[in-house]
C-alpha positions in Angstrom: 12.2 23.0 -3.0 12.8 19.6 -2.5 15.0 17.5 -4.7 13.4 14.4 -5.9 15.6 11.5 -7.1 15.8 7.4 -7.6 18.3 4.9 -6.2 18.3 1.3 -5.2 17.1 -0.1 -1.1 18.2 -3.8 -0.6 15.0 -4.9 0.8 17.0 -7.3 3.1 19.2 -5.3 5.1 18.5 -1.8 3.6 21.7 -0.8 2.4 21.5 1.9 -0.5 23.3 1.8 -4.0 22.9 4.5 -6.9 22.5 1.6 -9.3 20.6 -1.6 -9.7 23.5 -4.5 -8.5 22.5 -8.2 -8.4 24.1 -9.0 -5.2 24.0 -7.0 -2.0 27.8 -6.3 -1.5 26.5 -5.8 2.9 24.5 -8.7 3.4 25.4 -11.0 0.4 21.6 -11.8 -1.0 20.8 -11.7 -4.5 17.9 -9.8 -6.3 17.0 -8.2 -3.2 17.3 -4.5 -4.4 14.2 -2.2 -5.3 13.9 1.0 -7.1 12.6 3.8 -5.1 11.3 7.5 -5.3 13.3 9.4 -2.9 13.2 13.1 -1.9 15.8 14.9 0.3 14.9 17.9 2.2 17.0 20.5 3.1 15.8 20.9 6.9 13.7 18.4 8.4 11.5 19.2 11.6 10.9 16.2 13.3 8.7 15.5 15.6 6.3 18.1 17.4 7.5 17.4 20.7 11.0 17.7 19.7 13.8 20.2 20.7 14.0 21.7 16.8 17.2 22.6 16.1 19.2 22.5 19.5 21.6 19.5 19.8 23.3 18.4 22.8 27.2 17.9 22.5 27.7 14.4 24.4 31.1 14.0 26.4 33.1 10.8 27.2 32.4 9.6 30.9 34.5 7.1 32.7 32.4 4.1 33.2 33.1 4.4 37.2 31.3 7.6 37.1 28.2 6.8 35.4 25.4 6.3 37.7 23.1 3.1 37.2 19.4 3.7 38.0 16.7 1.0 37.0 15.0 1.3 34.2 11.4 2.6 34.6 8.8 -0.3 33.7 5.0 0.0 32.9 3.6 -3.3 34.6 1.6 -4.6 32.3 -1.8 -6.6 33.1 -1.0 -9.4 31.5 1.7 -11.9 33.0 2.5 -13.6 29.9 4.0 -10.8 27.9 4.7 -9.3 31.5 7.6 -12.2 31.8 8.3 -12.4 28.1 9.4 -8.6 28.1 11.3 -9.0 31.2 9.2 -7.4 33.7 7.3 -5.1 31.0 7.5 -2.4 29.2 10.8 -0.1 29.8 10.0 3.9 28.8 10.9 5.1 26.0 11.3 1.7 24.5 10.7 0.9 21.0 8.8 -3.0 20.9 7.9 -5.0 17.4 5.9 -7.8 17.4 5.8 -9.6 14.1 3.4 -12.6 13.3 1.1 -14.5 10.3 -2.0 -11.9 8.8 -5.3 -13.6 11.0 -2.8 -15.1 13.7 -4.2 -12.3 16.5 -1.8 -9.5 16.8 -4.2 -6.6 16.8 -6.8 -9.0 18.8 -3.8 -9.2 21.8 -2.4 -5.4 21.5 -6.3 -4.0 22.1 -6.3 -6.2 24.6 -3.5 -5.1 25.7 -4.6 -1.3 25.0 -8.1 -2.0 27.2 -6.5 -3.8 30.3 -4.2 -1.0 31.5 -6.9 1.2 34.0 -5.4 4.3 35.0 -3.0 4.5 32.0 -3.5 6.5 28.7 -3.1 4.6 25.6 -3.2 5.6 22.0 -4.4 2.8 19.4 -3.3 3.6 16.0 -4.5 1.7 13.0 -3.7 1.9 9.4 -5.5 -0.9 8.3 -9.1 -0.6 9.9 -11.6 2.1 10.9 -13.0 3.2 14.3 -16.3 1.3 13.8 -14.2 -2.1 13.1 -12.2 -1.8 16.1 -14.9 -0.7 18.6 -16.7 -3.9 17.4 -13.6 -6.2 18.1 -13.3 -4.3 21.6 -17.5 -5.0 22.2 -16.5 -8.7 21.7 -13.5 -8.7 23.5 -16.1 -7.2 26.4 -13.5 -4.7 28.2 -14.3 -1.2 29.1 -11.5 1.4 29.3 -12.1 5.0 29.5 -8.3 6.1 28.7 -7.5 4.3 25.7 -8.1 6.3 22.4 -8.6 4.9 18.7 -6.6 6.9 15.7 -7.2 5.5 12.5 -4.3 7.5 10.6 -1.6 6.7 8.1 0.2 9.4 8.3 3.7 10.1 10.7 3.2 13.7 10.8 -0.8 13.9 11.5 0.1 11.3 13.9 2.8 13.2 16.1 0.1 16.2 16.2 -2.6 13.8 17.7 0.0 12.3 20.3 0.9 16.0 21.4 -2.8 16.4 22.0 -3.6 13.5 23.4 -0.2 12.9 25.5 -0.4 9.3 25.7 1.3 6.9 28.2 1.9 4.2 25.8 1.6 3.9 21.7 0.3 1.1 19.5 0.9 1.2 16.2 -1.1 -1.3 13.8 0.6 -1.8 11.4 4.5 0.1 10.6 3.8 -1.3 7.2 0.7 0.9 6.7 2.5 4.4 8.0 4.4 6.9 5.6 5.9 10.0 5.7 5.4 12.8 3.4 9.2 13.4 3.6 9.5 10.0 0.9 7.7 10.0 -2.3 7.4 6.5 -1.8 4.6 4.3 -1.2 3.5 3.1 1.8 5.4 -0.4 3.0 8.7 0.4 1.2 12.0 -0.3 2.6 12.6 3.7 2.5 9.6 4.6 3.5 9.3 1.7 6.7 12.7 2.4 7.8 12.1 6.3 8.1 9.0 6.1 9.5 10.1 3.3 12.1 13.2 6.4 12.5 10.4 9.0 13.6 9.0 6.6 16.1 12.1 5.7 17.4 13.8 9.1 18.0 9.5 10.2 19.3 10.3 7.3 21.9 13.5 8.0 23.3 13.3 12.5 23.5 9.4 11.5 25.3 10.1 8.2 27.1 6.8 6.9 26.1 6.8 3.3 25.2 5.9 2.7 21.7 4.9 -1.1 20.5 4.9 -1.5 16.4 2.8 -4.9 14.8 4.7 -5.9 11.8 3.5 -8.2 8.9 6.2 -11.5 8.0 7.0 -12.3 4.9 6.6 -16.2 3.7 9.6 -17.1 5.0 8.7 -16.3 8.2 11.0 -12.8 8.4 9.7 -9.6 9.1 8.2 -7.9 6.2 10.5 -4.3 5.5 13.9 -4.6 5.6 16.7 -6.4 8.2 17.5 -2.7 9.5 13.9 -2.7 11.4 15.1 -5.2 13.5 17.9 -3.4 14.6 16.3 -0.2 15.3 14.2 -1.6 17.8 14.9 -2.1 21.3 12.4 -5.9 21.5 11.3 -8.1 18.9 8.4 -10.3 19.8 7.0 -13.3 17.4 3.5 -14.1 17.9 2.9 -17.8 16.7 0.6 -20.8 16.6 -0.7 -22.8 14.2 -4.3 -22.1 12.9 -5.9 -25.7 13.0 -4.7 -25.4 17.1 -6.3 -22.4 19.9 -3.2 -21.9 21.5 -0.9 -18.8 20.6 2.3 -18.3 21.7 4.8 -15.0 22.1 8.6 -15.5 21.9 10.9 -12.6 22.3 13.9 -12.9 19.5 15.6 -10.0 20.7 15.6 -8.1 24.1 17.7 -5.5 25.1 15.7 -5.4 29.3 15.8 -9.0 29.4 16.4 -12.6 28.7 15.2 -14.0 25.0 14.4 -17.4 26.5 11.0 -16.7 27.8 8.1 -18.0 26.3 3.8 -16.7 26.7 1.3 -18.7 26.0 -2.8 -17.6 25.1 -5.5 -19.8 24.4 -7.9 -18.1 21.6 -11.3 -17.9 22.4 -14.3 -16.0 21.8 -13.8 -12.6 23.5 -10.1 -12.4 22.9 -7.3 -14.4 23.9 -7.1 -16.5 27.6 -3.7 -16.6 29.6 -2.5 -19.7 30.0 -1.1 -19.6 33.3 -0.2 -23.6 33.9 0.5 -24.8 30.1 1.7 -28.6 31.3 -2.1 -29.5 31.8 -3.1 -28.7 28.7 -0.1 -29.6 26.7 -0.1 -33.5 28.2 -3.4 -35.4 26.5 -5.2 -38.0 29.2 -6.8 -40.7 28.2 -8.7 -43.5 29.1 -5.4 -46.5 28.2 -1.9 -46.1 27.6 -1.1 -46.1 24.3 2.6 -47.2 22.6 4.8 -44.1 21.0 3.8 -41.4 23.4 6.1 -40.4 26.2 6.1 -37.4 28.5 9.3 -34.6 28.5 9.9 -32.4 31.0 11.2 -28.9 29.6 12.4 -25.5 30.6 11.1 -22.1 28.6 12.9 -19.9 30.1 12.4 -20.3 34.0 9.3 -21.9 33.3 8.7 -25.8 33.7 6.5 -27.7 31.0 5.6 -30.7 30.9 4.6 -31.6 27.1 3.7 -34.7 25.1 6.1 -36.3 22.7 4.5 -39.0 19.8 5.8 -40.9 18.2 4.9 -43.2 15.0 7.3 -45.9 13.5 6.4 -48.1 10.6 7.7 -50.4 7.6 9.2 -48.2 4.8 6.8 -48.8 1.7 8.2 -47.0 -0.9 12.0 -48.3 -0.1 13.4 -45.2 1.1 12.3 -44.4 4.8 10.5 -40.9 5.5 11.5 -38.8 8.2 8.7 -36.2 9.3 8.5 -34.2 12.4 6.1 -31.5 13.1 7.5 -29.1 16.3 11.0 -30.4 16.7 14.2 -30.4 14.8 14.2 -33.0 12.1 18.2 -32.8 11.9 18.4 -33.7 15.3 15.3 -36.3 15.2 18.1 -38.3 12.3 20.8 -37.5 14.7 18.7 -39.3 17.4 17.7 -42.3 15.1 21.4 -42.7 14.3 22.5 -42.8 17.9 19.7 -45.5 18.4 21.1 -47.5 15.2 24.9 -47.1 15.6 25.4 -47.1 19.5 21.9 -49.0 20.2 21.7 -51.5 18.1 17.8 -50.6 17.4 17.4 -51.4 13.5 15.4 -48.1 12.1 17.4 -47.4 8.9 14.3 -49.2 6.9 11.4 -47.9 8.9 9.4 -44.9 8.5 9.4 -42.4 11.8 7.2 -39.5 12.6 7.2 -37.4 15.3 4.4 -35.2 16.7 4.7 -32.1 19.3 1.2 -32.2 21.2 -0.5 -29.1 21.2 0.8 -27.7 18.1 4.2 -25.8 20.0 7.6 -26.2 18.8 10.1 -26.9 21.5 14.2 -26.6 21.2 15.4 -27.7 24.3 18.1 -30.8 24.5 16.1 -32.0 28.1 13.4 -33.5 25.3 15.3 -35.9 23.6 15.5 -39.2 26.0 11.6 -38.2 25.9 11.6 -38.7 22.5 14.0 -41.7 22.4 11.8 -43.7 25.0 8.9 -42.3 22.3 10.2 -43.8 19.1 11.2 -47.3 21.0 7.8 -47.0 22.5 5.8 -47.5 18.9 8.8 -49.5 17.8 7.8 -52.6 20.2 4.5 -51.3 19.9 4.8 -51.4 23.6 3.1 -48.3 26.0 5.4 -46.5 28.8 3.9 -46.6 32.1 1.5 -44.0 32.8 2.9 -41.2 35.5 6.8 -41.6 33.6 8.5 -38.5 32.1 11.9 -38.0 31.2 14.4 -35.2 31.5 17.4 -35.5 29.9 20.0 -34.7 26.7 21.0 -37.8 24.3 24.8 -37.6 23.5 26.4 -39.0 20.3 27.8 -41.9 22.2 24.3 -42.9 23.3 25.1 -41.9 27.1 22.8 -39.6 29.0 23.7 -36.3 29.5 22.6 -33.9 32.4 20.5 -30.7 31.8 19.7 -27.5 33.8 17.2 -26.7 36.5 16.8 -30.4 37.3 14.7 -29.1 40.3 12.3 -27.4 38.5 11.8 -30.0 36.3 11.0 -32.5 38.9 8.9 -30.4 41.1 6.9 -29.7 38.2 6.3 -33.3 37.7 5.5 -34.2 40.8 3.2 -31.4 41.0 0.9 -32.7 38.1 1.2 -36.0 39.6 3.6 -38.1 38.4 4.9 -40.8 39.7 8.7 -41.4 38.2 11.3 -39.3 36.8 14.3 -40.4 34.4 17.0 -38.4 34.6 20.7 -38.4 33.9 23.2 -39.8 37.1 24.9 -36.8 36.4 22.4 -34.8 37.9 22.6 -36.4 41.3 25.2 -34.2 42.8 23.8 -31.5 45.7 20.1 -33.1 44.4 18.4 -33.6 47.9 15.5 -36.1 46.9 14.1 -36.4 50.4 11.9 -33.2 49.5 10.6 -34.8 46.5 7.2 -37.5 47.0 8.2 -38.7 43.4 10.3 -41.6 42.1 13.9 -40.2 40.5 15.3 -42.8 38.1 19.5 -42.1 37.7 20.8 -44.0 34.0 23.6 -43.5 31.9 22.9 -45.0 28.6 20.0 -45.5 26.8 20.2 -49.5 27.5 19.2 -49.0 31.3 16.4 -46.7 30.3 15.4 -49.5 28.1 15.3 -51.9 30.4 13.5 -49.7 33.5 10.7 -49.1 31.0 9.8 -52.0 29.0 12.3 -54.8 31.4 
């Protein structure tokens, strides 16, 4: 018989306490712990393709004698989460991907599910029924004759279906839906997400079948379940985008087979969601006449050059204290940036109002964009438009000098392959920078002053 008891689950970081505590003495939040319905079982079988009860007694191995082999990938069809995963999908891995309810995460892993010919694939969906599904995969107008819908809830059913089907790759939609009968709890608990996401995990690594998990956020933008999820997992992919824009875009937060600075991006359309294989063209707006407070920034996501549009909007203060709004960058660093312009500059902004706008509805962190958005915010200042065919790559020190960023080359081949004409860039950059290869002006400055002056004179 099983023994049936309650205790207490932090819901941030899942740590369990007997009693009902106000603040979590491992993570530090407060009200964060739940009551739960726990059972314990004596013996637990786990899953059906599982060894039972024979255990393997691991030794220490000097780390000259382990032998390195590469980890086995499943090349996915599509490039973008291709590169964000790092190549794609390692067996045996465990992958989350978290995102907004209606963003597109079950639209993308179907996809995903439908575009891999010659590889078995098991679609399992707690939230919707066969008929739903085969009418999102009619729209999304693929035709795969190895991928297989489950709509099931539960782990155990679950692990029988998977040792029936013996599928190459597992998608679950969603871990919040799944429970086990081993938990009187109910479905999207802390206890009952973390032992469910346990099952998966330890299904994953004894079969080295890849297993891919879409999880719900909470409205602070976390993963729904608690903090321990994360950990258990081997990748954590954000889908994003906002829902007034088409463009969706997949960051990885954590990756133990590769880098966390790559970035997808997918266009939503009708059937499903497009690649977007060169995002600078669609990320730069053209127009018919240049207008004042826009200025182009040359970035780096990951290895990948982009080329996106900075705006920019200052006006007169009307309510006496100035308003500082930015949409897709840092406003801490926008007022660090302003300041710089006030203190080092002498630009007068303290009694203006200054908003600044990331085209396309993206949201970009790298330093390269700020002389971008400097030339932007002097731009609508003067109320006086850059030249057309100008970008900028470059960091904005405290001092107001220009400071040199990475992959310079990259940056200015990408430029020059959309067309532009000049380049700013920081002097420091110059050294082992062979510009006889490039048919594009490269501006070298130092301080904001001589940017100043080669734009507006």
């Amino acid at each position: 018989m099983s023994k049936a008891k309650t205790t207490f689950f932090c819901q941030s970081c899942g740590t369990q306490s007997p009693k009902w505590i106000g603040k979590c003495l491992s993570c530090g939040e407060w009200n964060t712990y739940v009551e739960e319905l726990v059972v314990k079982e004596d013996k637990r079988p786990g899953w059906q393709g599982s060894t039972g009860s024979s255990k393997r007694v691991n030794k220490p191995t000097l780390v000259t004698e382990i032998e390195h082999n590469t980890e086995q990938r499943i090349v996915l069809s599509d490039n973008e989460l291709n590169r964000v995963l790092g190549g794609g999908l390692v067996a045996g891995s465990l992958v989350l991907l978290g995102g907004e309810p209606g963003i597109g995460k079950s639209t993308l892993m179907l996809q995903i599910a439908l575009q891999q010919p010659g590889i078995k694939t098991l679609y399992v969906s707690g939230e919707e029924s066969n008929q739903q599904i085969k009418m999102r995969a009619e729209r999304i107008g693929i035709i795969n004759e190895q991928c297989y819908i489950l709509a099931e809830t539960n782990t155990q059913n679950l692990f029988k279906q998977i040792e029936d089907v013996q599928p190459d790759l597992v998608i679950i939609d969603s871990i919040q839906t799944l429970s086990t009968s081993f938990i009187e709890s109910s479905p999207g608990s802390v206890s009952q997400i973390r032992e469910c996401t346990g099952e998966l995990l330890k299904f994953a690594k004894e079969s080295g079948t890849p297993v891919v998990l879409i999880g719900h956020i909470t409205k602070e933008g976390s993963i729904a379940g608690p903090k321990v999820l994360e950990h258990m997992v081997d990748v954590v992919l954000q889908f994003e985008g906002d829902r007034n824009y088409i463009f969706r875009i997949v960051r990885a937060i954590k990756n133990r087979f590769g880098s966390t600075a790559e970035m997808g991006i997918y266009e939503m359309i009708t059937n499903g969601l497009r690649e977007v294989s060169n995002p600078s063209e669609i990320l730069i707006s053209y127009r018919d006449e240049y207008l004042s407070g826009i200025a182009i920034a040359a970035t780096m996501e990951g290895v990948r050059p982009m080329l996106i549009e900075t705006q920019a909007l200052v006006s007169t203060a009307v309510y006496g204290v100035p308003q500082r709004s930015t949409t897709g960058f840092d406003a801490r660093r926008l007022n660090m940036l302003l300041a710089v312009l006030e203190k080092r500059c002498g630009f007068r902004l303290a009694a203006k109002d200054v908003f600044l706008n990331i085209a396309g509805g993206i949201r970009v962190d790298d330093p390269a964009t700020d002389l971008a958005i400097v030339c932007s915010i002097l731009s609508s200042a003067e109320d006086i438009a850059i030249p057309g065919k100008t970008c900028f790559a470059a960091e904005v020190g405290l001092s107001g000098e220009i400071r040199p960023v990475n992959r310079i080359e990259n940056r200015i081949m990408e430029a020059e392959k959309l067309g532009f004409d000049r380049i700013f860039i920081s002097k420091f950059n110059q050294k082992g920078l062979d510009l006889k290869k490039y048919n594009i002006q490269v501006v070298f400055t130092s301080k904001i002053e001589e940017v100043f002056k080669g734009l507006f004179g």
